[in-house]
C-alpha positions in Angstrom: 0.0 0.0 0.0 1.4 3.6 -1.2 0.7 5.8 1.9 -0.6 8.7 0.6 -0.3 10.6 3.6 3.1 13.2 3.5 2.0 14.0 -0.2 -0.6 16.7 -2.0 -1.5 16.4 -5.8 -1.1 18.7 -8.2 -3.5 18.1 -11.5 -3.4 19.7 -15.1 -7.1 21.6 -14.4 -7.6 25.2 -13.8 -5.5 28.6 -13.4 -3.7 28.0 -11.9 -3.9 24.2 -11.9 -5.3 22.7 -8.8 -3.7 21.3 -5.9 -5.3 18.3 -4.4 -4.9 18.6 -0.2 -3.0 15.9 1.6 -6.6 15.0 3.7 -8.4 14.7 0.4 -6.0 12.5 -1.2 -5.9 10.0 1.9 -9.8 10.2 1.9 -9.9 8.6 -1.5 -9.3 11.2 -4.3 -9.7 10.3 -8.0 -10.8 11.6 -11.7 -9.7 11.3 -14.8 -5.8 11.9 -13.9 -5.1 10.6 -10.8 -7.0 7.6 -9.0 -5.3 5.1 -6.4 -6.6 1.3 -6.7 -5.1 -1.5 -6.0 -2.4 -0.1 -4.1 -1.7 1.7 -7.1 -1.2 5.0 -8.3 -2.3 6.2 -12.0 -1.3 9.1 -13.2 -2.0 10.6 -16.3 -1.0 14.5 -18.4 -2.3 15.6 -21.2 -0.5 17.8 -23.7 -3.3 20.2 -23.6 -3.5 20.5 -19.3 -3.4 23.4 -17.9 0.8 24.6 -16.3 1.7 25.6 -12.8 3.2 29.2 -13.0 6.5 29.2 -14.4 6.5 25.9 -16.2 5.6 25.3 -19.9 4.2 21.9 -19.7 1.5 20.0 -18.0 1.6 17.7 -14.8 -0.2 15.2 -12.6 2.3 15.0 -9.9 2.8 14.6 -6.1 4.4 17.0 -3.9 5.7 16.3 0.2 3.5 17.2 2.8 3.6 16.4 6.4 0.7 14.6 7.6 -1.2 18.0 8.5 -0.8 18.8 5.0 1.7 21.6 5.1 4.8 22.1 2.6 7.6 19.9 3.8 11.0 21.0 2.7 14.2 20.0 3.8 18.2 20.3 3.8 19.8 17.8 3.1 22.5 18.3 5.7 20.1 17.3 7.8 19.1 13.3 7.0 19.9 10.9 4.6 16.6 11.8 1.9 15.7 8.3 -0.6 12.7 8.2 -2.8 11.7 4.7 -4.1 9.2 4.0 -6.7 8.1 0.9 -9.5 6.8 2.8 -12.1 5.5 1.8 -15.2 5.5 4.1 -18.1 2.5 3.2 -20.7 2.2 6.4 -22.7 4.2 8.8 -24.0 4.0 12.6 -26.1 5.4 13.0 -29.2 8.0 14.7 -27.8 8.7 10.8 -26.1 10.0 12.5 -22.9 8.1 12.6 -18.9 9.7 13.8 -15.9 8.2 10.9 -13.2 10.5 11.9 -10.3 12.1 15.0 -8.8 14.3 16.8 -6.1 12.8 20.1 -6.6 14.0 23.5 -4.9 11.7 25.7 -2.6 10.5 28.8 -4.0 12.4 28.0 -7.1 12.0 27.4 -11.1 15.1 25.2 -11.6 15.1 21.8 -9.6 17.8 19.8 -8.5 17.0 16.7 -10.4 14.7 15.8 -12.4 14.5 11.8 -13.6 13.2 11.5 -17.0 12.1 8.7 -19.1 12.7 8.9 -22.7 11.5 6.5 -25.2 12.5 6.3 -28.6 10.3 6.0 -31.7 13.5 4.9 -33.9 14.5 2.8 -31.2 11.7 1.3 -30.1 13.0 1.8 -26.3 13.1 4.0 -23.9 16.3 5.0 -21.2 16.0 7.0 -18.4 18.2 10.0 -17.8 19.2 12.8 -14.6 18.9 16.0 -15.4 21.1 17.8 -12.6 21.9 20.6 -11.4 25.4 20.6 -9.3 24.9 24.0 -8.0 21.8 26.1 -8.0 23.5 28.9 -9.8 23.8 26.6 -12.9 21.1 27.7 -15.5 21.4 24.5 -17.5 21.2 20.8 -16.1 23.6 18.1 -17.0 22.1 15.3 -18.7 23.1 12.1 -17.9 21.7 8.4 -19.1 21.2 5.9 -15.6 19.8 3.4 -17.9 19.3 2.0 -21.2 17.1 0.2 -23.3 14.2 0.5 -20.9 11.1 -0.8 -22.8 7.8 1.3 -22.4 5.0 -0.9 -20.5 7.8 -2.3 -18.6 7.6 -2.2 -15.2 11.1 -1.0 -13.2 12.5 0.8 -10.2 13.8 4.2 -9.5 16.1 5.6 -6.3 17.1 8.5 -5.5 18.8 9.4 -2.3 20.7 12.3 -1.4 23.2 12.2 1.4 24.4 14.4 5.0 27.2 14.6 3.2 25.9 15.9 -0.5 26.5 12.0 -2.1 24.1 11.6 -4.7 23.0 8.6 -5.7 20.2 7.8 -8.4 19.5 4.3 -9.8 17.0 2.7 -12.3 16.5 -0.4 -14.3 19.4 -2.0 -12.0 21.7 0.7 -13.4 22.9 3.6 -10.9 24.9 7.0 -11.0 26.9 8.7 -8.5 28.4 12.0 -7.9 28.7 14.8 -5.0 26.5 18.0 -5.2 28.5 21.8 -4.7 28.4 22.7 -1.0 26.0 25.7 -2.0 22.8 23.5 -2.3 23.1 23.3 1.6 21.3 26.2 2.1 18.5 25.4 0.0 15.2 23.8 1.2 14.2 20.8 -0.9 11.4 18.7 -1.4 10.5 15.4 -3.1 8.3 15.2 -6.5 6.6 11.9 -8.2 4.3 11.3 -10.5 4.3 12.2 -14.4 5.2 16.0 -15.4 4.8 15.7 -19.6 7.7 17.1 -21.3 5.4 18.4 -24.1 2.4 21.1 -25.0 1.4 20.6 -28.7 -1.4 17.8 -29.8 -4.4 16.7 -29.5 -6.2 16.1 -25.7 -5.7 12.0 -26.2 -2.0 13.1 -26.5 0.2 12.9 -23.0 2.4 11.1 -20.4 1.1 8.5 -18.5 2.6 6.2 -15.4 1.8 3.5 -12.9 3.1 3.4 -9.9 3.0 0.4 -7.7 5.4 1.2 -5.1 6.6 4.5 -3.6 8.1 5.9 -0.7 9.7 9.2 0.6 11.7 8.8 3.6 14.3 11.4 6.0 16.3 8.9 8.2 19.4 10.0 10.8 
């Protein structure tokens, strides 16, 4: 069972696009984008949703709570953060490319790290790829492939953990990448994002990202 308790829900409906409270979502909250069965979650972005301020594309995604439903961010100097998740990827845009995991930044347009699946027309794949930020003054993310040949409708598993110590470590598909983070993100309150954030905003309403997830879990340990 996903314990939907220390997240809210943002869906592609509105301006700006409405945020689903922590309460509601325990209490059994579901429509056309977001439901949770089964001890699953569906989550599903059209190209033609509405955007949160700042952002060009559409998103069905969760955001940390604590169990009152306020924001909780965090630095990571302060526990070791890991975010776990089987996800499924079933639909893609055009574009091929959704965001379905994220260390985002308070108060800020540029995350962290943003894990993105990209699948491949020519390919007939998909791989999954960070897109990091070392420092929060760098405009443009680093880009770098965790795993290949990751099929779409293929169910796998995600980590990402970020240490006391800035050790960053993010793994999928049984494949993993590791670096260190500048000492100037310590300052910087953080928060965990999951779900499916479309990397696209052209085509018709049928047209979007979609993911299952059937496992995940946020957790700051000593």
């Amino acid at each position: 069972m996903i314990d939907l308790a220390v997240w809210n829900l943002s869906i592609p409906v509105g301006s700006p696009p409405k945020t689903i409270a922590t309460s509601r979502l325990v209490s059994g909250y579901s429509d056309k984008y977001f439901n949770s069965k089964e001890g699953k979650l569906f989550f599903w972005a059209p190209v033609t949703g509405s955007k949160t301020a700042n952002a060009i594309y559409p998103r069905t995604e969760l955001r940390e709570t604590f169990e009152d439903g306020s924001l909780r961010n965090w630095k990571f100097t302060q526990a070791n953060n890991l975010l776990r998740a089987t996800v499924k990827v079933s639909k893609v845009p055009s574009s091929g490319r959704v965001v379905i995991g994220q260390i985002h930044c308070y108060e800020s347009t540029k995350p962290l790290l943003k894990l993105e699946y990209q699948y491949s027309d020519s390919r007939q794949t998909g791989k999954v790829v960070a897109k990091l930020r070392r420092s929060p003054s760098q405009s443009e993310a680093q880009v770098i492939t965790v795993a290949d040949d990751v099929p779409m409708n293929s169910r796998f598993q995600y980590m990402i953990h970020l240490g006391t110590a800035g050790d960053l470590s993010v793994g999928a598909h049984g494949e993993a990448y590791r670096t260190r983070l500048n000492s100037t993100w310590k300052s910087e309150a953080l928060y965990f994002k999951a779900g499916v954030y479309t990397q696209d905003n052209t085509g018709y309403s049928s047209e979007g990202g979609e993911v299952l997830f059937s496992s995940l879990n946020a957790q700051h340990t000593q």
